[in-house]
PDB file of N, H, CA, C and O in Angstrom:
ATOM      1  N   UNK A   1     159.624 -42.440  30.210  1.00  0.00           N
ATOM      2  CA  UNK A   1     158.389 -42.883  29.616  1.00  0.00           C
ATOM      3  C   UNK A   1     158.643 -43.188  28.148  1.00  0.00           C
ATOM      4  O   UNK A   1     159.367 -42.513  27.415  1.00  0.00           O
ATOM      5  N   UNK A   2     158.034 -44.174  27.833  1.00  0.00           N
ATOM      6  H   UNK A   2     157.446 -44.723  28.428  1.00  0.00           H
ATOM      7  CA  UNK A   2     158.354 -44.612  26.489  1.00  0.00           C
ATOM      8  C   UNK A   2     157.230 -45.653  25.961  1.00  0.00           C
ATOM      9  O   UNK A   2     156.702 -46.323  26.850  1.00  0.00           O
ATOM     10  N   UNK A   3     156.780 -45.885  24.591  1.00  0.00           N
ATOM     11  H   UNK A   3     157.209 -45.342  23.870  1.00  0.00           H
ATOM     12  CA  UNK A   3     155.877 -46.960  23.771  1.00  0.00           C
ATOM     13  C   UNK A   3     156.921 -48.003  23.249  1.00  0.00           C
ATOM     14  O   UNK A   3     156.619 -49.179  23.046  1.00  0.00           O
ATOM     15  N   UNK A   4     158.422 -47.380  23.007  1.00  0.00           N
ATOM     16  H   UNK A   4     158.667 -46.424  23.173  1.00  0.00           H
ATOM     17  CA  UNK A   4     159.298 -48.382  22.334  1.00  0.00           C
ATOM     18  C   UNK A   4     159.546 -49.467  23.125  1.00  0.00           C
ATOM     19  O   UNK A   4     160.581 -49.352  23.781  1.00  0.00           O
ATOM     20  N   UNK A   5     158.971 -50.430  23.272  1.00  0.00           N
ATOM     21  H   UNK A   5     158.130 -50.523  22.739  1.00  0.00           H
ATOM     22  CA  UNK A   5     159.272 -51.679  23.932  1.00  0.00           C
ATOM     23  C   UNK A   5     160.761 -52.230  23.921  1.00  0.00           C
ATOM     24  O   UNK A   5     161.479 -52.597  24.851  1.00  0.00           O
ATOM     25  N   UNK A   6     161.009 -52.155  22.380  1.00  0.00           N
ATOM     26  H   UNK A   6     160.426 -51.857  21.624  1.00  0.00           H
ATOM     27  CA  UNK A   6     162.910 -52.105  22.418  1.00  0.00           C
ATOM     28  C   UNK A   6     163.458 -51.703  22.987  1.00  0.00           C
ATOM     29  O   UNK A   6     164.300 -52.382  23.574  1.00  0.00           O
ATOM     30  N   UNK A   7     163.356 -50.253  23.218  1.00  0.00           N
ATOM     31  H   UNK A   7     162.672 -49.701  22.741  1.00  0.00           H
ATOM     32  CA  UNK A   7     164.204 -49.304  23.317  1.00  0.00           C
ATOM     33  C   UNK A   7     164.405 -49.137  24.788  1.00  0.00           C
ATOM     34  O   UNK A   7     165.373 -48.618  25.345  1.00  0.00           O
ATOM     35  N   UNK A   8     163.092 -49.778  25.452  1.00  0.00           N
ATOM     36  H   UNK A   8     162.306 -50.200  25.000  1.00  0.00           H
ATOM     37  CA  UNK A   8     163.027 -49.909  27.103  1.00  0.00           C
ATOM     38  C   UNK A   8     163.712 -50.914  27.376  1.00  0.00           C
ATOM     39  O   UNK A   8     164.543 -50.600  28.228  1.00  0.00           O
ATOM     40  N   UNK A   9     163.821 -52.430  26.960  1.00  0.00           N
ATOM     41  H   UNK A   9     163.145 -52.685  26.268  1.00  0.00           H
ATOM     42  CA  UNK A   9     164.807 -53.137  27.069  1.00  0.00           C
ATOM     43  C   UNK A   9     165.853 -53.128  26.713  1.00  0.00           C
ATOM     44  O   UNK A   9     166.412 -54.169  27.060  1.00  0.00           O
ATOM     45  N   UNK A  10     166.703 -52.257  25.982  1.00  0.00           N
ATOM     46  H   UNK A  10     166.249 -51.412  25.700  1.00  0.00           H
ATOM     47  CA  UNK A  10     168.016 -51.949  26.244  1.00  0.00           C
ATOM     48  C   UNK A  10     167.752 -51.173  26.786  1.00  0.00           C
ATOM     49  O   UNK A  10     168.148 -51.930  27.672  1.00  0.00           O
ATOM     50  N   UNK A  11     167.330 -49.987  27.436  1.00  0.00           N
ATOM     51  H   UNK A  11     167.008 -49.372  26.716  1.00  0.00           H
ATOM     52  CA  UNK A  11     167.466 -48.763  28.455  1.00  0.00           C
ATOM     53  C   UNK A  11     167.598 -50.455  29.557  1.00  0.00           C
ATOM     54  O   UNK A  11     168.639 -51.111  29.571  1.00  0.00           O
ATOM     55  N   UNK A  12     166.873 -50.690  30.019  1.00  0.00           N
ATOM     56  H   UNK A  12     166.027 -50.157  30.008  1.00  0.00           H
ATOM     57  CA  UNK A  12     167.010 -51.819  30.919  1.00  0.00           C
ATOM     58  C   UNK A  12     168.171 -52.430  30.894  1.00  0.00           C
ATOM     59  O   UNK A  12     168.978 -52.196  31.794  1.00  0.00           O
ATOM     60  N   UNK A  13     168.519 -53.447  29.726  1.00  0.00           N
ATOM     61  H   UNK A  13     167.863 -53.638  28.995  1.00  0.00           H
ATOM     62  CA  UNK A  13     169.829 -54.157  30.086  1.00  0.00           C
ATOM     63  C   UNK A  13     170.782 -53.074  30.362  1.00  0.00           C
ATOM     64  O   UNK A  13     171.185 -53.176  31.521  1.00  0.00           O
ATOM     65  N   UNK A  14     171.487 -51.706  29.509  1.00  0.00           N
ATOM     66  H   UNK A  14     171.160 -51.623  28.567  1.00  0.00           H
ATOM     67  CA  UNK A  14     171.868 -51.308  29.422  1.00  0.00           C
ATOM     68  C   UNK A  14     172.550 -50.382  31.093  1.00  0.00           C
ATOM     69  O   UNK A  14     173.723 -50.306  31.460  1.00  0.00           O
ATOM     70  N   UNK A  15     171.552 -49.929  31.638  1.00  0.00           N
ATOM     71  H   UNK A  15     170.600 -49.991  31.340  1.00  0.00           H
ATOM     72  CA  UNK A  15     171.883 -49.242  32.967  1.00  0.00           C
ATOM     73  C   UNK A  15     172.246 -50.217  34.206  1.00  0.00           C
ATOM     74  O   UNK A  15     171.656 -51.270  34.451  1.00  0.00           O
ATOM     75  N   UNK A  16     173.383 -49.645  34.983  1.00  0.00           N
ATOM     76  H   UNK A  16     173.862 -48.790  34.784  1.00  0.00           H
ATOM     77  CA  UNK A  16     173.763 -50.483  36.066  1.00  0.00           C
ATOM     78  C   UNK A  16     173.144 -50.050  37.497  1.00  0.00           C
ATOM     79  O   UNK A  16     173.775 -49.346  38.285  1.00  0.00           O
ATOM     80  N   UNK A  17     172.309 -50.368  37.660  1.00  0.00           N
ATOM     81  H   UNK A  17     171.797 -50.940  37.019  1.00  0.00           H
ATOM     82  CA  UNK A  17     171.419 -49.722  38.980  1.00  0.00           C
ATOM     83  C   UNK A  17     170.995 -51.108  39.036  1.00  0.00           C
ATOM     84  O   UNK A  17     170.819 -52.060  38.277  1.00  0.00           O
ATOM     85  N   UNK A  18     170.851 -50.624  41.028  1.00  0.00           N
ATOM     86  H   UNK A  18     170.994 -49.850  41.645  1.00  0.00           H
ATOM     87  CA  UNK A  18     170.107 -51.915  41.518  1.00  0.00           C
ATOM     88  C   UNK A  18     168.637 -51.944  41.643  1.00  0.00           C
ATOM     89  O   UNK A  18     168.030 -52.843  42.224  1.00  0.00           O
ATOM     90  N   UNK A  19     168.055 -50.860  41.037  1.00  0.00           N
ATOM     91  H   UNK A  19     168.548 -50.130  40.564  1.00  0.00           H
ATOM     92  CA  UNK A  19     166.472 -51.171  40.452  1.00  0.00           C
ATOM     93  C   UNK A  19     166.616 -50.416  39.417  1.00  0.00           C
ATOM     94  O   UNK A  19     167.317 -49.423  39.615  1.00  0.00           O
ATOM     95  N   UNK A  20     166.034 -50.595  37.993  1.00  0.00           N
ATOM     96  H   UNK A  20     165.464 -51.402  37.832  1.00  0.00           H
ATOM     97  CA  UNK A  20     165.459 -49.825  36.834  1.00  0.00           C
ATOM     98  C   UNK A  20     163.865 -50.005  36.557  1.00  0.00           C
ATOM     99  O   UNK A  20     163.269 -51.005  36.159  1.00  0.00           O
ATOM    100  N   UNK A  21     163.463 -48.967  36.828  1.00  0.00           N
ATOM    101  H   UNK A  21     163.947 -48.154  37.152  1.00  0.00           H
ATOM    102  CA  UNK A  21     161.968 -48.909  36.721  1.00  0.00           C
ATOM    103  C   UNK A  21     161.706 -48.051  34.672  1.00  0.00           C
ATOM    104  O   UNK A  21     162.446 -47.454  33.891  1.00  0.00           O
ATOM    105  N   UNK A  22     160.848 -48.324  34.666  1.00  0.00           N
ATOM    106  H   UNK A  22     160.247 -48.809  35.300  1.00  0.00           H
ATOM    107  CA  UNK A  22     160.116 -48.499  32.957  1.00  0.00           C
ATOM    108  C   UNK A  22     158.917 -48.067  33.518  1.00  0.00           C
ATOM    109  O   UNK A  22     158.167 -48.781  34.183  1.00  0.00           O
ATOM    110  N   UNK A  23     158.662 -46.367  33.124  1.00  0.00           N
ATOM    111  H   UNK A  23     159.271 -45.787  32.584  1.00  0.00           H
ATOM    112  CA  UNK A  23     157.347 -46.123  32.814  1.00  0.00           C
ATOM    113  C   UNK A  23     156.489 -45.775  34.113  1.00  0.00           C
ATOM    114  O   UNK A  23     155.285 -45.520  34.117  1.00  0.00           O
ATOM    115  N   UNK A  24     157.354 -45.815  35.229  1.00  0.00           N
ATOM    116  H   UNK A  24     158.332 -46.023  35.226  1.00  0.00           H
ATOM    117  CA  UNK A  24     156.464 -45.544  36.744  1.00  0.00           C
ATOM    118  C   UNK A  24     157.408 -44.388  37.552  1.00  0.00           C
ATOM    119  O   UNK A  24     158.467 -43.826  37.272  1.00  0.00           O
ATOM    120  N   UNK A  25     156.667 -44.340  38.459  1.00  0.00           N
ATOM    121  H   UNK A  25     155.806 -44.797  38.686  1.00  0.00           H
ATOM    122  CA  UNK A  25     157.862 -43.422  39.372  1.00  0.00           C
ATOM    123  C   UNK A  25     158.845 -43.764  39.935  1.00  0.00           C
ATOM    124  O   UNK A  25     158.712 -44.949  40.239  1.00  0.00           O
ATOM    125  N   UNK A  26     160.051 -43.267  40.344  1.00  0.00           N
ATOM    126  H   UNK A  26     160.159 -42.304  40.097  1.00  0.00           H
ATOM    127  CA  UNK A  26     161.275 -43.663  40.878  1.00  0.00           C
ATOM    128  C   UNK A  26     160.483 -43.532  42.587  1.00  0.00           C
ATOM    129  O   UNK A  26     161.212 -43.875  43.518  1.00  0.00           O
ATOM    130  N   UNK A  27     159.455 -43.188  42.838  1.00  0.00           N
ATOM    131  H   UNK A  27     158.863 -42.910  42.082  1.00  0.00           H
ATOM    132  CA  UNK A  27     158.858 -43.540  44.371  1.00  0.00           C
ATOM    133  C   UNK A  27     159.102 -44.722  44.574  1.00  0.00           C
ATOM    134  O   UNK A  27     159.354 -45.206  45.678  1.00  0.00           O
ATOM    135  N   UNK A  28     159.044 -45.411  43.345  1.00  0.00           N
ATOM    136  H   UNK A  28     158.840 -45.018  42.449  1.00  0.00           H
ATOM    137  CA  UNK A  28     158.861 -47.309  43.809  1.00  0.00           C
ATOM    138  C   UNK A  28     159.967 -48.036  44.409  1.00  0.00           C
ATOM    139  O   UNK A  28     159.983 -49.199  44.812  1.00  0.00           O
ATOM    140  N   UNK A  29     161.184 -46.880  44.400  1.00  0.00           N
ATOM    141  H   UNK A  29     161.170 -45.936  44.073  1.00  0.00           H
ATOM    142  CA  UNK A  29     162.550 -47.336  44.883  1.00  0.00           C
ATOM    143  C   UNK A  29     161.924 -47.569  46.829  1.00  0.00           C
ATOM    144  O   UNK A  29     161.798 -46.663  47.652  1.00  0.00           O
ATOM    145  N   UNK A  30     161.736 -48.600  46.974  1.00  0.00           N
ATOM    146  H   UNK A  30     161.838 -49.336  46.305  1.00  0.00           H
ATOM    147  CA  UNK A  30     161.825 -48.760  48.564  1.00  0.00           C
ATOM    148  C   UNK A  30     161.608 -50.116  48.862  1.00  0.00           C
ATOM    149  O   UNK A  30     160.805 -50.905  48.363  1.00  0.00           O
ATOM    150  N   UNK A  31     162.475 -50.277  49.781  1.00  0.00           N
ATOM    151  H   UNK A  31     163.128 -49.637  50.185  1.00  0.00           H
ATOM    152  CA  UNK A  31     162.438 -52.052  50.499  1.00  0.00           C
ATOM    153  C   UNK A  31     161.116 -52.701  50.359  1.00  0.00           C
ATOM    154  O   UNK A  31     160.738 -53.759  49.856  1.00  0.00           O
ATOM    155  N   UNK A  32     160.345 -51.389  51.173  1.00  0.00           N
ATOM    156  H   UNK A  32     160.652 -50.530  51.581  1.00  0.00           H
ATOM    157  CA  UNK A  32     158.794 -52.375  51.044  1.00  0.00           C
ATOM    158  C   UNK A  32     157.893 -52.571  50.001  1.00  0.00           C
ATOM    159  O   UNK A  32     156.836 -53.189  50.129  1.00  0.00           O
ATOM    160  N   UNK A  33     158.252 -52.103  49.065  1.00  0.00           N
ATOM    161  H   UNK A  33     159.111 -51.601  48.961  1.00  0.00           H
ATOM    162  CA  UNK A  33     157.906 -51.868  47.753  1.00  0.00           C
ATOM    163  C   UNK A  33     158.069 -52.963  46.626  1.00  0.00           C
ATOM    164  O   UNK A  33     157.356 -53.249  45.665  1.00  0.00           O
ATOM    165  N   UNK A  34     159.733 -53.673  47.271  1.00  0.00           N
ATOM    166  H   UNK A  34     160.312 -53.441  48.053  1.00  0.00           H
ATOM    167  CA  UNK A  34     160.575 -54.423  46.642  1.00  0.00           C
ATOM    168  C   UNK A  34     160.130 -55.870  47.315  1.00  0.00           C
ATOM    169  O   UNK A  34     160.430 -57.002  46.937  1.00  0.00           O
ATOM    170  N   UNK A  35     159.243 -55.418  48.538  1.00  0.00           N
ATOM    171  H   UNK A  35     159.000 -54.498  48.845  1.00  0.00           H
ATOM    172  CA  UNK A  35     158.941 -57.212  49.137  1.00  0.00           C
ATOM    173  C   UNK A  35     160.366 -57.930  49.967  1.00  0.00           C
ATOM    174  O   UNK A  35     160.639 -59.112  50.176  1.00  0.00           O
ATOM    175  N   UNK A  36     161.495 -55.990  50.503  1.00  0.00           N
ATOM    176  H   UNK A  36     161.274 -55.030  50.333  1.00  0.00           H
ATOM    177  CA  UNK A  36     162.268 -56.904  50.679  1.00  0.00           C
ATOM    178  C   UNK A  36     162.031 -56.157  52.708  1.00  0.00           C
ATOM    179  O   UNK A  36     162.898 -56.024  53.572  1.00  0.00           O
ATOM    180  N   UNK A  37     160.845 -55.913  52.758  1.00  0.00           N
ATOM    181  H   UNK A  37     160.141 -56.021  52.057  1.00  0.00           H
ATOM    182  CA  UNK A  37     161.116 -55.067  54.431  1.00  0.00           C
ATOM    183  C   UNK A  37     161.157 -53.792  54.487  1.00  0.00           C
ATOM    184  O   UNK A  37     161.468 -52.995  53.603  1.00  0.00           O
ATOM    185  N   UNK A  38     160.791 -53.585  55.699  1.00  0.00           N
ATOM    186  H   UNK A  38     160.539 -54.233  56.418  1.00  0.00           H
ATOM    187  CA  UNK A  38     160.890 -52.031  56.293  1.00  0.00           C
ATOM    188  C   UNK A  38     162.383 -51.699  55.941  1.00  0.00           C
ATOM    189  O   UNK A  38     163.261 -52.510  55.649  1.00  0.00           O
ATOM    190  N   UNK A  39     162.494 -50.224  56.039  1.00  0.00           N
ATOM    191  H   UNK A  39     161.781 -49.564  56.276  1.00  0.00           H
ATOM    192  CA  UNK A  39     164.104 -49.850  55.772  1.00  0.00           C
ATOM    193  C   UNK A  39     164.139 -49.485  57.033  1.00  0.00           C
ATOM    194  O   UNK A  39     163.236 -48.949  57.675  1.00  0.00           O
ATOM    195  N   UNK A  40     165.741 -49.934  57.562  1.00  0.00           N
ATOM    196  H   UNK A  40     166.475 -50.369  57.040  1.00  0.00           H
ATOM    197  CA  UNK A  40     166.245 -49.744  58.473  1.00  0.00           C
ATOM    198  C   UNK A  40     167.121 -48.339  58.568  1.00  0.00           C
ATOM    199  O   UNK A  40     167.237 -47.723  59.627  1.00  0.00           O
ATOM    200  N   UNK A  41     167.799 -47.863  57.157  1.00  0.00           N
ATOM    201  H   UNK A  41     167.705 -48.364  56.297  1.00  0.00           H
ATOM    202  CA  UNK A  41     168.788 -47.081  56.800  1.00  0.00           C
ATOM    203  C   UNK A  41     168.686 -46.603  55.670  1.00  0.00           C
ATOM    204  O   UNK A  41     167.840 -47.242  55.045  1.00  0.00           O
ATOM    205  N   UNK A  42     169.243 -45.569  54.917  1.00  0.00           N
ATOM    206  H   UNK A  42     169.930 -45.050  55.425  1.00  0.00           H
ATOM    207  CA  UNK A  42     169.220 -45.159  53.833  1.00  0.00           C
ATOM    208  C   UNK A  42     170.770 -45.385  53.416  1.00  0.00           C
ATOM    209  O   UNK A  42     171.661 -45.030  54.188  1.00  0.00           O
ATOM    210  N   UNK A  43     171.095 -46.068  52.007  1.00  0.00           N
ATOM    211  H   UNK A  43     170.371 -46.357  51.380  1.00  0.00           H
ATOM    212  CA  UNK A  43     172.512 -45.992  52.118  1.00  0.00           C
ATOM    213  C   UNK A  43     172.350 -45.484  50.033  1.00  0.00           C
ATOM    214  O   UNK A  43     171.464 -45.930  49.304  1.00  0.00           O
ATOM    215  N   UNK A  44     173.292 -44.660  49.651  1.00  0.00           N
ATOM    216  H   UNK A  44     174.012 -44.297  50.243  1.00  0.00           H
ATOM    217  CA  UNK A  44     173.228 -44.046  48.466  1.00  0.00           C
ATOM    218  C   UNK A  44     174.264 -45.098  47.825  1.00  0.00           C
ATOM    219  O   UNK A  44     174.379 -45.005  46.603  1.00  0.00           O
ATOM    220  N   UNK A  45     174.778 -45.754  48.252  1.00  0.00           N
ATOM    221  H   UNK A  45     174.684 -45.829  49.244  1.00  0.00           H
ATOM    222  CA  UNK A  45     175.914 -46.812  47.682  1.00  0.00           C
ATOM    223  C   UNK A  45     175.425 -48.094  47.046  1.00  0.00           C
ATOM    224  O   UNK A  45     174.399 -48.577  47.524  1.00  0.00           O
ATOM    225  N   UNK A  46     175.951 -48.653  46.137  1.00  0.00           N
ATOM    226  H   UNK A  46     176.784 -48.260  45.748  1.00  0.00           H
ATOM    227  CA  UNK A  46     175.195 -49.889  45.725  1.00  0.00           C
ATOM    228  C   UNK A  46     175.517 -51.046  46.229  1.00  0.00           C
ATOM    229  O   UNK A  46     174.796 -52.043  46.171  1.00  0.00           O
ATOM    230  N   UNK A  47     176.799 -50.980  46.843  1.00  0.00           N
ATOM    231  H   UNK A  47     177.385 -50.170  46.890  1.00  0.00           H
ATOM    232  CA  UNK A  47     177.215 -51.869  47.391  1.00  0.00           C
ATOM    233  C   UNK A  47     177.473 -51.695  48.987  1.00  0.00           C
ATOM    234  O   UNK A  47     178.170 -50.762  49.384  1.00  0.00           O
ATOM    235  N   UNK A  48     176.815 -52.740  50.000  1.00  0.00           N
ATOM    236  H   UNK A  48     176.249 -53.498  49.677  1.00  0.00           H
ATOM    237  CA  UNK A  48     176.375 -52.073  51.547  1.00  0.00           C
ATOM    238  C   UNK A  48     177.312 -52.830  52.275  1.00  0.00           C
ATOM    239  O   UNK A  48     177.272 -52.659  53.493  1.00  0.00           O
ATOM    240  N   UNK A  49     178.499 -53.960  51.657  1.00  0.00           N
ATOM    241  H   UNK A  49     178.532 -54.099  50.667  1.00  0.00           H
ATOM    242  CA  UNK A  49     179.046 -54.565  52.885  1.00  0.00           C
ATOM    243  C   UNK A  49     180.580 -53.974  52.910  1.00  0.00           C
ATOM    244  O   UNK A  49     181.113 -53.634  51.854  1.00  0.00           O
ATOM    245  N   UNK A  50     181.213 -53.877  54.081  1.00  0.00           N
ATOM    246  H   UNK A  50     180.779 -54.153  54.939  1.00  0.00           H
ATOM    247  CA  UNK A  50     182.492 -53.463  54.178  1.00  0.00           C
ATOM    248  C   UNK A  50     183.250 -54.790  54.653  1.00  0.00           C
ATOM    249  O   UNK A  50     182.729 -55.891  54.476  1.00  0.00           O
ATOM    250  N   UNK A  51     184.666 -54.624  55.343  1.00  0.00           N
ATOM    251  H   UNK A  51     185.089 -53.730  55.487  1.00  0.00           H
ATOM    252  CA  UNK A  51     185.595 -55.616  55.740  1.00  0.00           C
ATOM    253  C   UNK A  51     185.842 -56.710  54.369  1.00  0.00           C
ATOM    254  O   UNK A  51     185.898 -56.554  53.149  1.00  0.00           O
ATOM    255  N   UNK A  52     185.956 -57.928  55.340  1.00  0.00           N
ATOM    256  H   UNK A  52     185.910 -58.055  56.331  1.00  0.00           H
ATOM    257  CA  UNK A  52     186.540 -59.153  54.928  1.00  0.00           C
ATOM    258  C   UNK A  52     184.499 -59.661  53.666  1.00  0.00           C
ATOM    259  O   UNK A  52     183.332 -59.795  54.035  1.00  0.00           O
ATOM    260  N   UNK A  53     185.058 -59.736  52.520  1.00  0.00           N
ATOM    261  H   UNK A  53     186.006 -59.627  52.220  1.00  0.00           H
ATOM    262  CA  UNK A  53     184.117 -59.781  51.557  1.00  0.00           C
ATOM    263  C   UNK A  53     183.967 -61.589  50.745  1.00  0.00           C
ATOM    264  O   UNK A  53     184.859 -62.307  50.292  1.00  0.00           O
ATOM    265  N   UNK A  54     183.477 -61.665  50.777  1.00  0.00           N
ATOM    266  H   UNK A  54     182.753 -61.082  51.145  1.00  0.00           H
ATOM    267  CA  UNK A  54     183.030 -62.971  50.196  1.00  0.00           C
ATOM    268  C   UNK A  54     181.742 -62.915  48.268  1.00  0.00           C
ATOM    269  O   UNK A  54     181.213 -61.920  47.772  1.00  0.00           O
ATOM    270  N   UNK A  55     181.710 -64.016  47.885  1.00  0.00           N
ATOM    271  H   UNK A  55     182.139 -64.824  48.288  1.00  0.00           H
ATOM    272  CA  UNK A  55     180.864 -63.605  46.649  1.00  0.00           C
ATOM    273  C   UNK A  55     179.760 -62.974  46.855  1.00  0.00           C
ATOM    274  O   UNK A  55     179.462 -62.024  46.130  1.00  0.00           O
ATOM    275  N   UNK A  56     178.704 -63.509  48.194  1.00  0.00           N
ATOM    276  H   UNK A  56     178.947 -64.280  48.783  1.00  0.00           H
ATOM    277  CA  UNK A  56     177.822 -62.732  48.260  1.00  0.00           C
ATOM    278  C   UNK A  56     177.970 -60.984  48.739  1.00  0.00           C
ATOM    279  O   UNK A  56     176.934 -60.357  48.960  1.00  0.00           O
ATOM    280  N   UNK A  57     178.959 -60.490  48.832  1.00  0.00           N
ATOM    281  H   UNK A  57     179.800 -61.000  48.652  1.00  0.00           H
ATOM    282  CA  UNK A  57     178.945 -59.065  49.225  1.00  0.00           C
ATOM    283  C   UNK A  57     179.172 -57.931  48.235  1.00  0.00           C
ATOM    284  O   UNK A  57     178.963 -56.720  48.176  1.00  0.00           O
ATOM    285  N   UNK A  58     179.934 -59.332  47.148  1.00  0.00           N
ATOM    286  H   UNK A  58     180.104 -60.316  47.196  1.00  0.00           H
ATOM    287  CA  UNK A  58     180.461 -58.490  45.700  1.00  0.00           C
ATOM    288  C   UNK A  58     179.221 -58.665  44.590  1.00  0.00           C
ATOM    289  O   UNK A  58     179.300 -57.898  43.630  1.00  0.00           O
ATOM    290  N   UNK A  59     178.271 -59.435  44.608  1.00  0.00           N
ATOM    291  H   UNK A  59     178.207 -60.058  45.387  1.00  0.00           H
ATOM    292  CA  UNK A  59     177.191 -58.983  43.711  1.00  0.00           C
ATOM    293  C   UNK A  59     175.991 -58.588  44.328  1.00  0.00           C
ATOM    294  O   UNK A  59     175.599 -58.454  45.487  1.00  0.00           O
ATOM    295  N   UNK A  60     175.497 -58.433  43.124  1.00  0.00           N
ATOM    296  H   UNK A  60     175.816 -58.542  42.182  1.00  0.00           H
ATOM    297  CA  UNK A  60     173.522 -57.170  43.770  1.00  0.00           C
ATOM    298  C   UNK A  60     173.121 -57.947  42.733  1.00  0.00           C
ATOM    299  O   UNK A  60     173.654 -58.447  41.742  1.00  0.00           O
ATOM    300  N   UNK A  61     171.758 -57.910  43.347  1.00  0.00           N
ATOM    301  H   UNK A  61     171.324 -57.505  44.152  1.00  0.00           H
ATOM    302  CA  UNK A  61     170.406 -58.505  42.745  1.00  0.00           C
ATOM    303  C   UNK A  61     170.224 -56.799  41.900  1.00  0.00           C
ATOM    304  O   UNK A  61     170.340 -55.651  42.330  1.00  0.00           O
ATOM    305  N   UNK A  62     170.050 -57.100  41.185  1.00  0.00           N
ATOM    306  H   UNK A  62     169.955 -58.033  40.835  1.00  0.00           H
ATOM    307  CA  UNK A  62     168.833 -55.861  39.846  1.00  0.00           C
ATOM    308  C   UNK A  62     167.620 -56.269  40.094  1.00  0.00           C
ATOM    309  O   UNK A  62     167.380 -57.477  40.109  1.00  0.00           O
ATOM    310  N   UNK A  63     166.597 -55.288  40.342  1.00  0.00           N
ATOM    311  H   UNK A  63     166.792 -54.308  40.329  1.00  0.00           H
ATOM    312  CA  UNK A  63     165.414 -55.554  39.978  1.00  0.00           C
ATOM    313  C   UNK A  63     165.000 -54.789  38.542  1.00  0.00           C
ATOM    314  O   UNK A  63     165.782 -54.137  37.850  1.00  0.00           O
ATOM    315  N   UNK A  64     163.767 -54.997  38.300  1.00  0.00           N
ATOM    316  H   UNK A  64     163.132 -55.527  38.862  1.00  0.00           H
ATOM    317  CA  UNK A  64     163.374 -54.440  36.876  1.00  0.00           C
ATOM    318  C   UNK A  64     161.884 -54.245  37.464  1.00  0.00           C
ATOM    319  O   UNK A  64     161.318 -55.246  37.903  1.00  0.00           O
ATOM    320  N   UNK A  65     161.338 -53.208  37.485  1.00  0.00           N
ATOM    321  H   UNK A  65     161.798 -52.395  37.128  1.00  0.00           H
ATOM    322  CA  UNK A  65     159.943 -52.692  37.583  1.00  0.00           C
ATOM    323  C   UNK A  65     159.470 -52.317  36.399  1.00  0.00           C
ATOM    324  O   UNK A  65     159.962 -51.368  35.788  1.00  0.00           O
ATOM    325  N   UNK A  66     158.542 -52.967  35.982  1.00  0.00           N
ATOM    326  H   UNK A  66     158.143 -53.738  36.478  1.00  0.00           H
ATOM    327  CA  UNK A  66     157.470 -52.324  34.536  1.00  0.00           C
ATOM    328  C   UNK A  66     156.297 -51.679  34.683  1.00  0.00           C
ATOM    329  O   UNK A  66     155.561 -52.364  35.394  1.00  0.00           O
ATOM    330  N   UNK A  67     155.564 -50.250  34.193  1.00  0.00           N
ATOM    331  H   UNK A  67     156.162 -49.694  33.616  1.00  0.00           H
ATOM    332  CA  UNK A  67     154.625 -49.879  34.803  1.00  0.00           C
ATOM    333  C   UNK A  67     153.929 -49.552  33.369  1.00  0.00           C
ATOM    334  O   UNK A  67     154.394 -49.773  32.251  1.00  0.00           O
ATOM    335  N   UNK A  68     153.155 -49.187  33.587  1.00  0.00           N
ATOM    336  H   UNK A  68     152.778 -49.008  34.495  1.00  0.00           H
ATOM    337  CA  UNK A  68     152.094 -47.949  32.799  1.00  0.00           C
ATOM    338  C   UNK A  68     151.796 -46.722  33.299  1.00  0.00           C
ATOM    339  O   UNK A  68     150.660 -46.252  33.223  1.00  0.00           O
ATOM    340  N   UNK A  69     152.797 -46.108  33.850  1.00  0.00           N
ATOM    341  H   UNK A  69     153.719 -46.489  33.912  1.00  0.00           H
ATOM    342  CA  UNK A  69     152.470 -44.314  33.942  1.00  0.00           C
ATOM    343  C   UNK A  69     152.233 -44.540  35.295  1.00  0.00           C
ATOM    344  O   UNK A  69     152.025 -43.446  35.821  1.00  0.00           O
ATOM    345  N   UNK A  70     152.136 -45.862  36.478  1.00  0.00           N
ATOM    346  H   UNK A  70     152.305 -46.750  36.050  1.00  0.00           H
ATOM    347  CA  UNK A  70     151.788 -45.319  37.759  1.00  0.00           C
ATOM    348  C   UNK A  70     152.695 -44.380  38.788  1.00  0.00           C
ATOM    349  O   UNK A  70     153.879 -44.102  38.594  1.00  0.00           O
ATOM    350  N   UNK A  71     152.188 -44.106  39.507  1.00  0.00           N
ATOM    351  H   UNK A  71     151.226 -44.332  39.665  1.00  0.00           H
ATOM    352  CA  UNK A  71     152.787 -43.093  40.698  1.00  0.00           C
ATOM    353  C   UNK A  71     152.478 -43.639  41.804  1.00  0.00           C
ATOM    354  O   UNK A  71     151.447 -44.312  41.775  1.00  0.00           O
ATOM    355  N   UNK A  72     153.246 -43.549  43.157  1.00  0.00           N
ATOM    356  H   UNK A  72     154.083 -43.002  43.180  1.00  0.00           H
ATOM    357  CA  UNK A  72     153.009 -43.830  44.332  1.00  0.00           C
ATOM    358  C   UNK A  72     152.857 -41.976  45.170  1.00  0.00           C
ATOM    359  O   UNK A  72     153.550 -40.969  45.029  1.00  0.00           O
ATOM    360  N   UNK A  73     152.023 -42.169  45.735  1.00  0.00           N
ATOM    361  H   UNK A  73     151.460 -42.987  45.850  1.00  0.00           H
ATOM    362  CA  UNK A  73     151.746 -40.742  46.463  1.00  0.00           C
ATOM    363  C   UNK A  73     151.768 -41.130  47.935  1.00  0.00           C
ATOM    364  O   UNK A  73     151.588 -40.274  48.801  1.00  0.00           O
TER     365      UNK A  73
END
């Protein structure tokens, strides 16, 4: 939680996660949340593909969530 608007955008650029949320709950971490689907799996890794790898397997989308103090219950 923070007012420094700066200081949240480098906390933002700064961290390598595939979501950084600003100011809300880390509840918001979820597929359906993200607009990207039901979860099928839980995987703690940031990176989900194995074998023979191509460009799309070696980068991640970041999201950035901005809140005002909300919570998901």
């Amino acid at each position: 939680m923070t007012t420094d608007y700066a200081r949240a955008r480098r906390f933002v650029r700064e961290v390598d996660a595939s979501l950084v949320i600003v100011n809300t709950s880390t509840r918001f971490n979820a597929g359906g949340e993200l607009g990207l689907g039901a979860e099928i799996g839980i995987s703690t890794s940031k990176l989900h593909a194995y074998g023979p790898m191509g460009i799309r397997e070696l980068t991640t989308t970041k999201f950035v969530a901005w809140g005002n103090g909300q919570i998901r219950t």
